[in-house]
N, C-alpha and C positions, 0 to 999 in steps of 0.2 A: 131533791129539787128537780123540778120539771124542767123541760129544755125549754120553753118560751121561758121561764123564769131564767135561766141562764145565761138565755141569748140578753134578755131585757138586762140583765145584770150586767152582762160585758160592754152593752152598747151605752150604757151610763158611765162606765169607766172610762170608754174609746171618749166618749163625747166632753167627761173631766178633765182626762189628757191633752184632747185638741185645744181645749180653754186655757188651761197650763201653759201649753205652747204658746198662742196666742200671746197669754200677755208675758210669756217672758220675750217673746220678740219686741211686743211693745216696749215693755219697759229698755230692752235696750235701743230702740230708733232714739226714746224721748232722749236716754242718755247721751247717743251721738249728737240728738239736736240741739241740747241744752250745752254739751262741748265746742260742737262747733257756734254755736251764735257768743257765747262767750269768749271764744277766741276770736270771731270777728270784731265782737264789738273790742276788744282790749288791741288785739292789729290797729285796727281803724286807730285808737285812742294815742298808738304809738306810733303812728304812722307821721300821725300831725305834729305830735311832739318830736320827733324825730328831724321830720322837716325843718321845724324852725330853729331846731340846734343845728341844724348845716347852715339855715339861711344865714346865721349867726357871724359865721364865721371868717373871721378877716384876711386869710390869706388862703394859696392852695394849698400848706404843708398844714394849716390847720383843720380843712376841711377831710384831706385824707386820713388825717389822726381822727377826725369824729368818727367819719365813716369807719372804720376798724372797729373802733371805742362804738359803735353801736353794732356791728353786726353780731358779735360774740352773744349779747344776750337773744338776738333774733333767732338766731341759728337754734339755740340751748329751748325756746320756745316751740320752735319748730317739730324741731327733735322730742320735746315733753307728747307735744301732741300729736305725733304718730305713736309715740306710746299708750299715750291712753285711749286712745283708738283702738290701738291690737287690744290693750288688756280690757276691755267694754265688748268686744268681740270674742276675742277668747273666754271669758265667762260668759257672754252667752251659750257659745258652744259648749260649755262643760255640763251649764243648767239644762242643755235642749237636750244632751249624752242621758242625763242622769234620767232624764224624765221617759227616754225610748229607751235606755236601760230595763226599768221600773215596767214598763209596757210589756218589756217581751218577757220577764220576768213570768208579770202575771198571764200571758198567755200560754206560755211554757206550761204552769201549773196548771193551767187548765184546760189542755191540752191533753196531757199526763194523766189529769182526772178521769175524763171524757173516754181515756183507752184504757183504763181501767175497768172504769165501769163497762164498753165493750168487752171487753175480754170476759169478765166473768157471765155475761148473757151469751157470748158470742159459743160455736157449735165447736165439738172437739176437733184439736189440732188446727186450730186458729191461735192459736197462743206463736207459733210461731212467727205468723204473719204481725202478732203485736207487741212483738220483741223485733222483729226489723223496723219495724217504723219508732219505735221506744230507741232504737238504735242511731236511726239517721237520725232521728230529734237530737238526740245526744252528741252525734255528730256536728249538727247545725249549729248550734249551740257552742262548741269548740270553737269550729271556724271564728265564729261571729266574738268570744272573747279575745280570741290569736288578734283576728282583726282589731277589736279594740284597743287593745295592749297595743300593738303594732302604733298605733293613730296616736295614743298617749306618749308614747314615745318621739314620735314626728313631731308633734306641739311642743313637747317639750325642750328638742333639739331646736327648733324655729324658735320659741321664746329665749333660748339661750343665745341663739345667733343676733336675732331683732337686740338686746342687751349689749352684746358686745361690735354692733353694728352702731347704734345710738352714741354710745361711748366713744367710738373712735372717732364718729362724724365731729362729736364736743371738742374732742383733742386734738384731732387737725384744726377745726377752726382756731383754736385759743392761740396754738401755735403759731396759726396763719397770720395772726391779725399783729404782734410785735417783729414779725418779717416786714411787714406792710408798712407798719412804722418806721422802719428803719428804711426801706427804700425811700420815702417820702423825705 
């Protein structure tokens, strides 16, 4: 294969890839858009119903028992939706990982190609010079998994915290709100 055939062949892959990207970021904006106007509009729709259960209410020990009695599910809503927040962000980063994954993948091999096929036109004792750079590629390549690994780890320790952060915010409030009652 000829190098404009190569080059034309990589620059349709480069051009695949950026499309890839593209709409996996699209697809996740619409996700947070379509998350957040659905949690707007149901706020909004609880907001007013919430109101006229306080308006309702005939005394001040009754009004602080509502208030309690509604913030518990407010809170659990809240908390739902910074969840699904992270996890709409977090799979996009995993999809966007996979896809420059996949990228350097294929550059690597043809990359790898390319000094091959140097090497057997190239003049004697150049084979060394293409074994150092078969080397640093190999090297870079290392780093760039370490890194990886490294990052997969970090997400996964942050998704475990973000978990056990959500949860205890639910458990204070639940707690919070039969205190509240009782001072009232």
């Amino acid at each position: 294969m000829s190098l404009p055939d190569q080059i034309s062949i990589a620059n349709k892959a480069s051009i695949e890839a950026a499309l890839t990207l593209a709409n996996t970021a699209f697809a996740s904006a619409e996700k947070l858009a379509t998350l957040n106007l659905n949690t707007a509009r149901t706020l909004l729709e609880e907001s007013v119903s919430n109101a006229k259960t306080l308006l309702g209410a005939k005394d001040a020990q009754e009004l602080v028992s509502l208030q309690s009695a509604l913030a518990q599910p407010t809170i659990e809503k809240i908390v739902s939706y910074g969840r699904s927040v992270y996890e709409i962000s977090a799979a996009a980063q995993e999809d966007i990982g996979k896809i420059l994954e996949s990228q350097l993948s294929e550059v690597n091999k043809n990359v790898s190609a390319a000094l091959d096929k140097a090497a057997k036109s190239a003049p004697a004792g150049s084979d060394v010079a293409v074994a150092a750079v078969k080397s640093a590629i190999a090297a870079a390549n290392s780093a760039y998994d370490s890194i990886n690994k490294a990052a997969k780890q970090v997400a996964e320790i942050a998704e475990a915290n973000v978990a056990a952060a959500t949860t205890a915010t639910v458990k204070a409030v639940g707690s919070a709100a039969p205190k509240a009652k009782k001072v009232a």
